[in-house]
Structure formats: C-alpha cells, structure tokens
C-alpha positions in Angstrom: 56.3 66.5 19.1 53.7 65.3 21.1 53.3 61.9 19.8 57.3 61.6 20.8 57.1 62.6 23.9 54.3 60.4 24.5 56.1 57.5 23.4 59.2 58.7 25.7 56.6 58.9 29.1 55.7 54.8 27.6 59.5 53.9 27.6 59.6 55.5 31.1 56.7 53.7 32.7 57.8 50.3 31.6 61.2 51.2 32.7 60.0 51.7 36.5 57.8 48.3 36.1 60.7 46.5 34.9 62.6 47.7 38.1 60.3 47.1 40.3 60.0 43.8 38.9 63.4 42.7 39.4 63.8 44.8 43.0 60.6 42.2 43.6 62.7 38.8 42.2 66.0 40.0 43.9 63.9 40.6 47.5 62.4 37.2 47.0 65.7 35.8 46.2 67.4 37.0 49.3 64.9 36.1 51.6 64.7 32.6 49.7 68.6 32.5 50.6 68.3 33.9 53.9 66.0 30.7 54.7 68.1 28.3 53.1 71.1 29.5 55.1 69.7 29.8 58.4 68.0 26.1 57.6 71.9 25.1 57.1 73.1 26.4 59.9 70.6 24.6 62.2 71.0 21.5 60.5 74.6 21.9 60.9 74.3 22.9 64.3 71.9 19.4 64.7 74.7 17.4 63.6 77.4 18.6 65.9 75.2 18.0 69.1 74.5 14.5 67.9 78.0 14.1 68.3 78.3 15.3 71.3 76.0 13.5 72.6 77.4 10.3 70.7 80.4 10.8 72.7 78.6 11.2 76.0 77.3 8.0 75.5 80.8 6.7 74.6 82.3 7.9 77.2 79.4 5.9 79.6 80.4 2.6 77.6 84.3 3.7 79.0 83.3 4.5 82.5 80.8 1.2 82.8 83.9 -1.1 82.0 85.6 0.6 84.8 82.8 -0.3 87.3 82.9 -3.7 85.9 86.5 -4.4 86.3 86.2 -3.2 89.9 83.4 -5.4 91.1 84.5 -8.6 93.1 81.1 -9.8 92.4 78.3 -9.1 89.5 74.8 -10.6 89.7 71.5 -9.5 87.8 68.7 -8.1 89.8 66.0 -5.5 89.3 64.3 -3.4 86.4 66.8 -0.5 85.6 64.0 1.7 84.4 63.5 2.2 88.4 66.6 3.9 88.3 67.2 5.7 84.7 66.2 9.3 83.9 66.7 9.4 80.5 68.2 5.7 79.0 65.0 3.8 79.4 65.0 0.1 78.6 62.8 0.4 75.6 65.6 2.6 73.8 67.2 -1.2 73.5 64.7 -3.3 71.4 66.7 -6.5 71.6 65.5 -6.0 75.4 62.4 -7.9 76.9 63.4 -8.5 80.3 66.1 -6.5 81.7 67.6 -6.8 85.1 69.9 -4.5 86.1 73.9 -6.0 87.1 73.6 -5.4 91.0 70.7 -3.0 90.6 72.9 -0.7 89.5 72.8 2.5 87.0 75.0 5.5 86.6 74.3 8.8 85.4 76.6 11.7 84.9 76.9 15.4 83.4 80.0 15.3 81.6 82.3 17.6 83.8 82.0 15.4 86.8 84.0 13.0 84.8 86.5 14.9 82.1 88.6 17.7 83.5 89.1 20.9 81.4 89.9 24.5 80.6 86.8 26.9 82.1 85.3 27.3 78.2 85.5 23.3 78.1 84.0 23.0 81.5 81.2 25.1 80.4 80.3 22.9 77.5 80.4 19.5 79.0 78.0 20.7 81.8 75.8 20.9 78.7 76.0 17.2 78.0 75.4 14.0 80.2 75.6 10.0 80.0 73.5 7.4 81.7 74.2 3.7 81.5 73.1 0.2 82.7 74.4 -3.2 82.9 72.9 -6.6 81.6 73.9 -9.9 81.1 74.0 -10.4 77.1 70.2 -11.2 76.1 69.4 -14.4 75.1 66.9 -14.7 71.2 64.0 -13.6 73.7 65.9 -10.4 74.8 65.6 -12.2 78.5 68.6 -11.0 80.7 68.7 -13.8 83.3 70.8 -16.6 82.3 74.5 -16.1 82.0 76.3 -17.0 78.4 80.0 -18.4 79.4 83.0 -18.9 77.3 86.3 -20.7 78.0 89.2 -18.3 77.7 93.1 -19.1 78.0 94.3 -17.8 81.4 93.6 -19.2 84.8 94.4 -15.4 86.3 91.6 -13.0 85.3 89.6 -10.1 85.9 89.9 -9.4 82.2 87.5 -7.1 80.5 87.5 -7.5 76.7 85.5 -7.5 73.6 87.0 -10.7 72.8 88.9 -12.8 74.2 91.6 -12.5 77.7 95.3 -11.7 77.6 95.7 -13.9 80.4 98.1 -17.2 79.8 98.5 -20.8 81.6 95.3 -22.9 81.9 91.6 -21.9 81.5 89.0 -19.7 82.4 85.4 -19.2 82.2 84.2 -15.7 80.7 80.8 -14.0 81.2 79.2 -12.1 78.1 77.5 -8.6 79.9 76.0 -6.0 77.5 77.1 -2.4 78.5 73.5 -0.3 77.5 74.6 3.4 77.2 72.8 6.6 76.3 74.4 10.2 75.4 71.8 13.1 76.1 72.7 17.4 75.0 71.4 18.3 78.2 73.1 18.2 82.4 72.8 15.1 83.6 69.7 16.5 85.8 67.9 17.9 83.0 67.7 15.4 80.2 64.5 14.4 79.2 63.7 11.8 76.5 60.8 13.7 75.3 63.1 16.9 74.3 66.5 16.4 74.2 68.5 14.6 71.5 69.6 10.6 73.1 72.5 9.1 71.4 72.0 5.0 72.2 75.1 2.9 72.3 75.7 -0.8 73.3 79.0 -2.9 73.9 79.3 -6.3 74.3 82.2 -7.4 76.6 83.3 -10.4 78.4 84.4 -10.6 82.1 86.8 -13.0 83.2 86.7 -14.6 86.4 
C-alpha cells in the first residue's frame, strides 16, 4: 500500500509542475500579446497622424495658390528660413538658394482656416501648415531666375499645373514652386525636432 500511494504523491507532484508550467507559458503568452497589441495600436495611431498632417500640408499647397492668384505683382526676395517655424528650407533638397516670393510665408493652425462642428474644431487646433513660395529651381536648386512658357490666352491671371484656359492670342507663364509642410502640432507649437512634418511641393504656373 505504501509503494502505491507513493507513486500516487509522484503523479501529484508532476501534475502541479505541469500546471504551473503552462500557467508560466500562458502568462508569457499574454503579456507577449499585450505588447504586440499595444505596439499595433501606436503604430496605427502613427499612421493616422501622418495623415493628418499630410493634409495640413495639402491644405497649405490650396491656400498658397490663393495668395498667388491675388497678388498683382510677385518677385523673389529674401531667405524664408527668416520667417518659417517649422518648414525650413533644408526639408526641400532640390533647394540651394531660396528666396522667398515677396518675402513672404504663411503659417496656420488648421481651425483658423476650416470651419467645423466643436469636436472637429478641437482636433484641427491640433494640426498646423506653414508654406513658402519660390520661383521653380533651376539644376543648381538656385531660385532667382524666372522659367517662362508661352500659353494660349492674352487674358490671364491663371493659376495651373499646366497650361491656361485662357483663349485668343498669347501669354507668357511663370513656373513658381509652392514648398508646403503639414506638422501634428498648433501652428505655435510645432517644432521640427518633435513633431511629425509632412513635406509637400506643387509646381504651378502663373499667367500674366
């Protein structure tokens, strides 16, 4: 009798070990998926404000072509990074020389430009664009020298990717290069250092 219920105490030993084993491989298990989630969920969350901040710089591309189309005249002149917070020169590399189009930059938290519900508001405080203006580079990235086209349509004030939906005669076309940057932060917070920047750039021609 004794030798059985020594064997029984055995069984029962290596019956606890066993389940404290797999307690052991299942805690490891959940925390293993507990990490992999929550690495998910900021990746996730990663992606969404690089959107948002895509869009911001979008919607600067939008809002520069407005300023352009309501200048009467448009001339390069000093260093933009005098001016910019966040969408510094250097973000462009095709950039060696940049002079700003009238020495002038813009830079804007999202809700001073989009109207929306309160919960909207709220979020596009947290976002902001800042954009400058340069004549198209030439191979050397300098920004001085205008690059012309002649577009049909004597009437203009155009602003266009390609070419003008002006008709009768001719008109000569200046290439600018709209430099745009979207930023997940108020348009007085952004820093380049810790915020996520979204860079954009447009081509478009202006029509005299």
């Amino acid at each position: 009798m004794s030798l059985k219920h020594k064997k029984f105490k055995n069984e029962k030993g290596f019956a606890i070990a066993l389940a404290l084993l797999m307690l052991l491989v299942m805690s490891l298990m959940g925390a293993t998926l507990m990490v992999v989630a929550a690495g998910d969920h900021k990746r996730n969350s990663n992606i969404d404000t690089s959107q948002q901040a895509f869009y911001a710089a979008e919607t600067g591309i939008s809002e520069a072509k407005k300023w352009l189309a309501s200048q009467t005249s448009l001339n390069p002149q000093g260093d933009p990074n005098n001016n910019l917070r966040f969408c510094k020169v250097n973000l462009f590399p095709e950039l060696s020389n940049a002079k700003a189009i009238n020495n002038f930059t813009e830079t804007k938290t999202l809700n001073q430009v989009i109207s929306g519900t309160a919960d909207e508001n709220k979020k596009l405080s947290n976002f902001s664009y800042e954009y400058f203006i340069t004549l198209t580079p030439d191979a050397s990235g300098m920004t001085q020298s205008a690059k012309t086209k002649t577009v049909a349509g004597s009437s203009g004030g155009d602003i266009s990717a390609g070419t003008t939906y002006n008709s009768g005669g001719s008109s000569q076309a200046t290439y600018y290069n709209i430099h745009s940057c979207g930023c997940d932060a108020s348009a007085n917070q952004c820093s380049a250092g810790k915020n996520i920047i979204s860079v954009l750039q447009s081509t478009v021609t202006v029509t005299n």
